[in-house]
KOLVONU-712831 format. One line per 10 residues: their letters; for each residue x, y, z of N, C-alpha, C. Coordinates in steps of 0.001 Angstrom, whole numbers, plus 500000, padded with zeros to 6 digits. Example, Ala and Ser with C-alpha at 12.3 -4.5 7.8 and 13.67 -1.06 7.14 Angstrom:
<rs>
as> 513190,494310,507800,512300,495500,507800,513200,496700,507800; 512850,497750,507080,513670,498940,507140,512900,500030,507870 .
</rs>
This chain:
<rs>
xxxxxxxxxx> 771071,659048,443699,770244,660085,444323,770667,660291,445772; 770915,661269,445948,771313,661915,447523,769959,661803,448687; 770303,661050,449721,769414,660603,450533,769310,661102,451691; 770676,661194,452142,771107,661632,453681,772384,663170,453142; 771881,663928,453930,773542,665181,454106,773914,664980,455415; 774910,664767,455525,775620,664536,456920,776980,665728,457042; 776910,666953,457893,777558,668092,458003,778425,668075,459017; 779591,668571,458581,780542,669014,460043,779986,670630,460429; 780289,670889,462005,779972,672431,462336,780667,673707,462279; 781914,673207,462772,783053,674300,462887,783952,674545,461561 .
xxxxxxxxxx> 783976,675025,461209,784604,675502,459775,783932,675330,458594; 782852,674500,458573,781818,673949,457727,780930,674771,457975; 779775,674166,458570,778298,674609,458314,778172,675842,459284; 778685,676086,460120,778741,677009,460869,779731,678592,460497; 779176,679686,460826,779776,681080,459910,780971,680933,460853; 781565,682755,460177,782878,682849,461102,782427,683107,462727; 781588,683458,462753,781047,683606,464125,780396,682510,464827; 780635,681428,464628,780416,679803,465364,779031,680004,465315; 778538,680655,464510,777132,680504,464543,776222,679741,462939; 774717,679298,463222,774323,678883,462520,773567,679943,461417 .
xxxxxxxxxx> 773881,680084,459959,773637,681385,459019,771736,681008,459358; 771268,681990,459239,770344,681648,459482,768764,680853,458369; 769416,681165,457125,768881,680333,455705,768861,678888,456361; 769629,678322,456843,770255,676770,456844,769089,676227,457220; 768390,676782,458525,767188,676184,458905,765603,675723,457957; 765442,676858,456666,764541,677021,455949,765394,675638,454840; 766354,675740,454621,767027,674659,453777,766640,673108,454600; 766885,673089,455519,766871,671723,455957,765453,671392,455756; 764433,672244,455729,763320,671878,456013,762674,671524,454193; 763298,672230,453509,762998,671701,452220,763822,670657,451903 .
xxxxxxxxxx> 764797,670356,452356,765485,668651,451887,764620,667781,452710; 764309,667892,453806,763219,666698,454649,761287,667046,453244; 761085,667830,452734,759941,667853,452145,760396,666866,450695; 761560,667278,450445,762406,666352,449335,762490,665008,450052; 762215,664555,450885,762737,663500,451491,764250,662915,452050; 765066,664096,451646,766338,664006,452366,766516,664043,453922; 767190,663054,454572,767474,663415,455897,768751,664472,456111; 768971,665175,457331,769772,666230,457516,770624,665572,458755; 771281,665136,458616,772591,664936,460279,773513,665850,460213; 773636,666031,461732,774723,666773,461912,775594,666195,462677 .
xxxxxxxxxx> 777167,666286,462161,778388,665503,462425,779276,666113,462990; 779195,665779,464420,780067,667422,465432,781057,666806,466546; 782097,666873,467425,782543,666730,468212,781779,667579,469246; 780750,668232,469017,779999,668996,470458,778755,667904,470592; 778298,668418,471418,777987,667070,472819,776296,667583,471848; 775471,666254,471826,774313,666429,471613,773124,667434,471981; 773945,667707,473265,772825,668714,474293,773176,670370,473667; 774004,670314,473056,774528,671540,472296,774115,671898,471046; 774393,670813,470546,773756,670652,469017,772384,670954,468916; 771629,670234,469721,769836,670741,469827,769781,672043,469978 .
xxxxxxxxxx> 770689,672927,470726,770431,674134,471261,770931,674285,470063; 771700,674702,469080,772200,675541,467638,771175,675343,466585; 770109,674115,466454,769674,673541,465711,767942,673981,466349; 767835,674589,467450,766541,674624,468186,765441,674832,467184; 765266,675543,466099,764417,675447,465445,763866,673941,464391; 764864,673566,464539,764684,672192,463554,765025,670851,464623; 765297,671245,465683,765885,670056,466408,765621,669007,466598; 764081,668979,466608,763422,667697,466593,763080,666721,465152; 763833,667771,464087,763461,667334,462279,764644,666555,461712; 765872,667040,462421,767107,665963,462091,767648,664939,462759 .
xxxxxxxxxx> 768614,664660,462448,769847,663264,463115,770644,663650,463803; 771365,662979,464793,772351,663449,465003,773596,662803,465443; 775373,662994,464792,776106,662407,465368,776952,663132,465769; 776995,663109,467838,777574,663875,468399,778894,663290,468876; 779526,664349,469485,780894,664368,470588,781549,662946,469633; 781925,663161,468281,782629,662781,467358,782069,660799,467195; 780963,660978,467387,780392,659628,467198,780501,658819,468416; 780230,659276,469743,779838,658728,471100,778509,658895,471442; 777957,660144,470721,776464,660271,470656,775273,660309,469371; 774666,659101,469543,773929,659021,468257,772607,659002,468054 .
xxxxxxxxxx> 771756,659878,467486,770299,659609,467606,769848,659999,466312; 768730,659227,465390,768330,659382,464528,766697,659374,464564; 765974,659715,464216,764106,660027,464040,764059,659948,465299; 764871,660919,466271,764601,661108,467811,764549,659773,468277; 765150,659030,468490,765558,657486,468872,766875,657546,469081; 767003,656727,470055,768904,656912,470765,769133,655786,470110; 770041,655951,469197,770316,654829,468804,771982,653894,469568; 773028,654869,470117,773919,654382,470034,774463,655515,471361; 775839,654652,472186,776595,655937,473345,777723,654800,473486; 778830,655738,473253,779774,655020,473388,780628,655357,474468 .
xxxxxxxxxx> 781186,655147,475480,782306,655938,476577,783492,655493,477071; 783924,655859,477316,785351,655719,477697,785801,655101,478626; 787202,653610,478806,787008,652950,479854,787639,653720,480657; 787234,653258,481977,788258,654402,483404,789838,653696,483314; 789999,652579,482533,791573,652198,482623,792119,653162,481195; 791464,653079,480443,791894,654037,479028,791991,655643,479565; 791172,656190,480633,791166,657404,480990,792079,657617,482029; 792645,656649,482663,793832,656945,483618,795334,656612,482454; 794802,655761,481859,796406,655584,480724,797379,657285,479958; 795541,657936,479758,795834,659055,479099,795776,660338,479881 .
xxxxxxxxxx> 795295,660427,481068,795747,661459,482138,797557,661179,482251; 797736,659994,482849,799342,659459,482630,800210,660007,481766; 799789,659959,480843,800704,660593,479395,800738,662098,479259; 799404,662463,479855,800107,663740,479790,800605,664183,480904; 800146,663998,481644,800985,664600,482864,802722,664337,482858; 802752,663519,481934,804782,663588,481457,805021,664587,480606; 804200,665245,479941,804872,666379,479241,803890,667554,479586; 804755,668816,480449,804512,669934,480873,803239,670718,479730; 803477,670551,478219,802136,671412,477197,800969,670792,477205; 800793,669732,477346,799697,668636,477164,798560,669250,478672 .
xxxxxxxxxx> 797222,669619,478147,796779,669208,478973,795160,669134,478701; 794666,668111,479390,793567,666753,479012,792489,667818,479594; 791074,667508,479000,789613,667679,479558,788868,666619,479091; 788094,665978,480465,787256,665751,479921,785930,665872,479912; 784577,665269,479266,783552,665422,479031,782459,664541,479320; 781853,664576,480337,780612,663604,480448,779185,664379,479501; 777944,663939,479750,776618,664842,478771,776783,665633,479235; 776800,666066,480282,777058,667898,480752,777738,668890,480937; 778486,667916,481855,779961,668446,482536,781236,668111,481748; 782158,669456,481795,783601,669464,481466,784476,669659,482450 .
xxxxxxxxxx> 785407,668535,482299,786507,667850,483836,788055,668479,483311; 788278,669902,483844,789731,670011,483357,790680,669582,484367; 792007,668401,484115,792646,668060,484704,793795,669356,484935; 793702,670260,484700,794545,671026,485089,793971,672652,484847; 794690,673619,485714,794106,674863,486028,793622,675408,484768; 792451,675837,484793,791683,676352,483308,792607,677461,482644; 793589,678336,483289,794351,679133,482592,795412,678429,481609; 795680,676792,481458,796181,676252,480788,795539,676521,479274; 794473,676653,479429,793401,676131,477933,793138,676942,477206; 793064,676749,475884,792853,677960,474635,791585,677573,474033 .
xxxxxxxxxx> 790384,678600,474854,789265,678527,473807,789237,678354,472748; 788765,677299,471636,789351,677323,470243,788160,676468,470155; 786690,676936,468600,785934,676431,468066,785071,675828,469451; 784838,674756,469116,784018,673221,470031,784763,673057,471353; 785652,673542,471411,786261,673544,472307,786069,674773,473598; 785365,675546,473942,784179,676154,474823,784295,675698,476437; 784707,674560,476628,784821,674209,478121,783700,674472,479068; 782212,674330,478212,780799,674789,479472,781174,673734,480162; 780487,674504,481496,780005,674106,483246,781556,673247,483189; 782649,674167,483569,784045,673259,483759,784220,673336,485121 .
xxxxxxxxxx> 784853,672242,485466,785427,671681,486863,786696,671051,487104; 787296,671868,487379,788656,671488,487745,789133,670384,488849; 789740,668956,488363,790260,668089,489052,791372,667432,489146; 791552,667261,490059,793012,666663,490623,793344,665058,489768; 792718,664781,489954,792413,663646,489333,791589,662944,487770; 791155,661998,487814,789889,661746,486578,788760,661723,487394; 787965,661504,487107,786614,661581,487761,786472,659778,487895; 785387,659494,488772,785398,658306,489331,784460,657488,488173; 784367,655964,488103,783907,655144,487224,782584,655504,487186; 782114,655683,487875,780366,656165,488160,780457,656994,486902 .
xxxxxxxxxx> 781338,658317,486903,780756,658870,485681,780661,658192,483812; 780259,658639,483141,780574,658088,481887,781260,659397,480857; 782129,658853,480537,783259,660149,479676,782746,659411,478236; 782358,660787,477795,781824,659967,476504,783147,661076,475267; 783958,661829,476137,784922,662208,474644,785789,662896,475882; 786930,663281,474578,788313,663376,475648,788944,664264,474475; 789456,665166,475118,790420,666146,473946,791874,666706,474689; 792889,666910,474705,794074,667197,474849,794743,668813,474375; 794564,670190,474904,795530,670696,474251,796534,670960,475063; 797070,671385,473373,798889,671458,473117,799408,673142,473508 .
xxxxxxxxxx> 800140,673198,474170,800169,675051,474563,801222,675038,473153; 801699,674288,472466,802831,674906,471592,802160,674050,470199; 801207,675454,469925,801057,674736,468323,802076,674449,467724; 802659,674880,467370,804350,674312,466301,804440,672696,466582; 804322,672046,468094,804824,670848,467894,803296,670091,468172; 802678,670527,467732,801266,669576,467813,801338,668578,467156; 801792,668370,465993,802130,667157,465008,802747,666308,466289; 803888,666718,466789,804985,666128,467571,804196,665288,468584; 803156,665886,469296,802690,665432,470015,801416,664320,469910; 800844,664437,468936,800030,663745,467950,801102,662423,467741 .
xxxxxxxxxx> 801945,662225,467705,802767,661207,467413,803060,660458,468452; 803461,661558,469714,803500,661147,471169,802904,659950,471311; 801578,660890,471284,800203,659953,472086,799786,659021,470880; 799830,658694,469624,799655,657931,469048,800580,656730,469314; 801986,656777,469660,803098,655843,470049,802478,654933,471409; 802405,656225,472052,801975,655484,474292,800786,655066,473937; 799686,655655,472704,798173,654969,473845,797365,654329,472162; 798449,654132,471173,797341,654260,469757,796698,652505,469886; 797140,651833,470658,796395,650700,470953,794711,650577,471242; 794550,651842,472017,792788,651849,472549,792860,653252,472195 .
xxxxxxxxxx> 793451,654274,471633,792947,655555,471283,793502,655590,469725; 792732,656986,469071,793323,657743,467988,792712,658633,468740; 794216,659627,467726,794348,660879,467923,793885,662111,466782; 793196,663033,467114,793376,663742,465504,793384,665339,465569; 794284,665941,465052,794490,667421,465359,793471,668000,465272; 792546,668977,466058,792024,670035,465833,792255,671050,466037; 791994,671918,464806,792069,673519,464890,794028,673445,464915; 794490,674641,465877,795292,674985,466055,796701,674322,467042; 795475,674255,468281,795688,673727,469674,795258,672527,470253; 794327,672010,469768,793575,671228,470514,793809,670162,469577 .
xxxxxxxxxx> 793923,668144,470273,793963,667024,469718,792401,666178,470454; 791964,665978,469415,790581,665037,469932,791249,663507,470014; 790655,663208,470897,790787,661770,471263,789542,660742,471194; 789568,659918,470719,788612,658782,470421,788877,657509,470778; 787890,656578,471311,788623,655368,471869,788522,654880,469687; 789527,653771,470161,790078,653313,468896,788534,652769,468114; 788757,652757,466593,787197,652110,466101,786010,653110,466257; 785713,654133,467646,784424,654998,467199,784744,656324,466379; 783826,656694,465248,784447,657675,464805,783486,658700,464602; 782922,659715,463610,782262,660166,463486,781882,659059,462106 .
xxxxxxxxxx> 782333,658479,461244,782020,657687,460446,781008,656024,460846; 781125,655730,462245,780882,654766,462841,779331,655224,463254; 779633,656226,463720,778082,657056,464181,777018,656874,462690; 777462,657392,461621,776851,657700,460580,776290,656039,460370; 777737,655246,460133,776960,654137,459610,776150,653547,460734; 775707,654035,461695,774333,653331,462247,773119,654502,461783; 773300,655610,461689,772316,656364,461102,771561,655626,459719; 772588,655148,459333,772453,654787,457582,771661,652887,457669; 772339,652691,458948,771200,651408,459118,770056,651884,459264; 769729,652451,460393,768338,652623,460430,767333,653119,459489 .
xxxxxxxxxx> 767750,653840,458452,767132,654297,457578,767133,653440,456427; 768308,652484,456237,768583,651724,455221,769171,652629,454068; 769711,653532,454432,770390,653919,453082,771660,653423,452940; 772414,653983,451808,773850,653013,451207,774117,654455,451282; 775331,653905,451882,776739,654991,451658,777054,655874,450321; 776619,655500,449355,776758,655758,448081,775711,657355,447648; 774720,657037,449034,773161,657725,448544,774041,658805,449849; 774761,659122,450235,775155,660684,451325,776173,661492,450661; 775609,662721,450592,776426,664015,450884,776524,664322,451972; 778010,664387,452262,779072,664704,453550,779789,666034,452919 .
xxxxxxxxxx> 779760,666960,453862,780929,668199,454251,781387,668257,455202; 782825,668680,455023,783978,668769,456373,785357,669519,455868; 786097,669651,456922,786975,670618,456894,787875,669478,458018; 787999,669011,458827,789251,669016,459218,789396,667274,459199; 790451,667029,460371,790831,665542,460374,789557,664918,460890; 788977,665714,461622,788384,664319,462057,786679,663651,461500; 787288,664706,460200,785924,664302,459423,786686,663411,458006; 787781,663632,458630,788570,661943,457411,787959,660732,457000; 787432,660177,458272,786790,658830,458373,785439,658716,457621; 784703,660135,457524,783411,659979,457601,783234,660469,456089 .
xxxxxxxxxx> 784253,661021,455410,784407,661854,453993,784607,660456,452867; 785763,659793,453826,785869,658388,452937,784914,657561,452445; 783917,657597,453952,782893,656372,453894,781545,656910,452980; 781489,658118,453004,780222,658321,451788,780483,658343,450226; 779645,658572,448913,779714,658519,448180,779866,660019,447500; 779644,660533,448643,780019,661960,447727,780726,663100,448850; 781901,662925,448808,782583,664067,450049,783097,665288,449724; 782117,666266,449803,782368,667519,449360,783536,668421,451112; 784478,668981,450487,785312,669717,451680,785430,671190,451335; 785719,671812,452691,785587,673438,452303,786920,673723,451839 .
xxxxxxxxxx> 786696,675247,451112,787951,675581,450773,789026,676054,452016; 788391,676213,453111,788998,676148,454245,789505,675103,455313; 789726,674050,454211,790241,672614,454734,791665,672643,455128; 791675,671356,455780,792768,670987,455783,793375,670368,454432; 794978,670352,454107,795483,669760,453029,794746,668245,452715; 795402,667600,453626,794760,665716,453126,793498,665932,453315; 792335,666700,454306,791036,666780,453374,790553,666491,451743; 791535,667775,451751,791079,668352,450179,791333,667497,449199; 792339,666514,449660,792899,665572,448788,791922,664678,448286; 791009,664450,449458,789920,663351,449581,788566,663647,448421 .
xxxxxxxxxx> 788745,664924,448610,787366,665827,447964,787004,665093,446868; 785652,664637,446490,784687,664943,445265,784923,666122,444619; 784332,667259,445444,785029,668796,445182,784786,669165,446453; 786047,670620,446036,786649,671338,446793,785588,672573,446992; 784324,672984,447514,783539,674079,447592,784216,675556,448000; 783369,676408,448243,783604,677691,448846,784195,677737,450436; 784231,678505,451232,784609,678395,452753,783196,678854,453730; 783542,678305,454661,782085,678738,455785,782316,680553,455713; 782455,681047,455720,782461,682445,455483,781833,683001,454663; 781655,681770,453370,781229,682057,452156,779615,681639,452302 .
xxxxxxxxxx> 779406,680578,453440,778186,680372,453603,777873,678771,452085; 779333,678173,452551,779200,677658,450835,778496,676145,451340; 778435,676049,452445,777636,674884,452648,775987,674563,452238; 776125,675870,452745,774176,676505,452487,773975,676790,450697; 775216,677275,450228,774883,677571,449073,774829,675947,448306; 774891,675017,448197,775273,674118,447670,774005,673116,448329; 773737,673142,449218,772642,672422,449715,771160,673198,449185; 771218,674862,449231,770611,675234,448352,769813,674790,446674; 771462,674497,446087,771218,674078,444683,770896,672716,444949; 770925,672076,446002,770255,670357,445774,769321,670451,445757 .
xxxxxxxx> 768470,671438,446656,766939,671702,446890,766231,672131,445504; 767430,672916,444990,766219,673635,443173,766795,672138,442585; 767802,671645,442440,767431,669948,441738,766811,669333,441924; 766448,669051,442906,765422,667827,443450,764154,668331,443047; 763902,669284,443307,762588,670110,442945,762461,669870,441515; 763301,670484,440532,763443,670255,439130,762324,668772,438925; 762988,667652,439367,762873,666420,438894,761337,666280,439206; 760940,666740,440201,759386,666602,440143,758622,666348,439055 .
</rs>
């Protein structure tokens, strides 16, 4: 029996217009009457997520900025951040190759290490309240996620390899979208987030439906018992799939969470 749905945003649950369809909200609220919990599994920063989710915000879970931010029945459960020696290792690295270039992210603020005309708006990647610095920002702050883009999609793989070679000791790397590589200190994932969600509630991995679309919902597709991916996945996604659904365009997240709601109901 399905206990927990745990959702990715961008290519998943979210339309072509980065927005939330607006059914999804009336859905979540009949899987919580079913007794299902609803998380949402995002590389955007918690304070974002509430705002997309404002109507239900206070009714779900949440695992943010790719499992650095975690809160479940409105309880913080978990914050993970970045050391200032891991954040100078990886300013370092890129600043050796001219395409590479780093932002990062405290709860509010976005720190671009280099002139914002470098950067390609792309999905989650939005750059609110950005500040351009010479430097990293000082230990005082807490960097709770770190992303890298690549000005030359073609060699993004290439570079993904780069930085997996110089820094895969205390980081992974994982392509997003087109342009952009998310960075994670090594071990937190969006899968790491979940399994403290799944403590607190006591459910088993076995009892979640998960949807996702790209790499960096790899970790978190593996660890449940049922990993549904869009048809707008990535290849090794799809590989992973339970099944392969419709695409966010199609609204196929909603449609499918839909039909859990007339099952569950059924069984009454």
């Amino acid at each position: 029996m399905i206990k927990l749905v745990a959702t990715d945003m961008d290519g998943t649950l979210l339309d072509e217009n980065s927005q939330v369809p607006p059914e999804t909200f009336k859905i979540i609220r009949e899987l919580r009457e079913q007794g299902v919990h609803f998380c949402v599994s995002s590389g955007r920063r918690y304070s974002t997520l509430r705002w997309f989710f404002a109507p239900v915000a206070d009714e779900i879970d949440y695992v943010a900025a790719l499992g650095a931010q975690v809160f479940a029945d409105g309880r913080f459960l978990d914050r993970e951040v970045f050391s200032t020696r891991g954040i100078l290792r990886l300013f370092r690295t890129c600043q050796a190759f001219d395409e590479l270039h780093l932002v990062l992210y405290d709860w509010e603020h976005t720190y671009l290490l280099d002139d914002q005309s470098s950067y390609v708006k792309e999905l989650d990647k939005d750059l609110p309240n950005a500040q351009r610095l010479f430097d990293p920002p000082s230990p005082d702050v807490s960097i709770i996620k770190a992303a890298v883009c690549c000005e030359r999609p073609s060699e993004i793989m290439d570079m993904v390899y780069v930085l997996e070679r110089e820094l895969g000791d205390i980081f992974t790397f994982m392509p997003s979208g087109n342009t952009w590589i998310d960075v994670m200190p090594k071990d937190i994932s969006k899968a790491t987030g979940l399994e403290a969600v799944l403590s607190y509630y006591g459910i088993d991995s076995s009892e979640v439906l998960a949807f996702g679309d790209s790499m960096n919902d790899y970790a978190i597709l593996r660890a449940v018992g049922h990993p549904y991916v869009m048809g707008n996945a990535r290849y090794a996604v799809k590989q992973i799939a339970e099944r392969v659904i419709g695409t966010n365009r199609e609204h196929a997240v909603q449609a499918e969470l839909h039909a859990l709601v007339q099952e569950l109901s059924a069984e009454d």
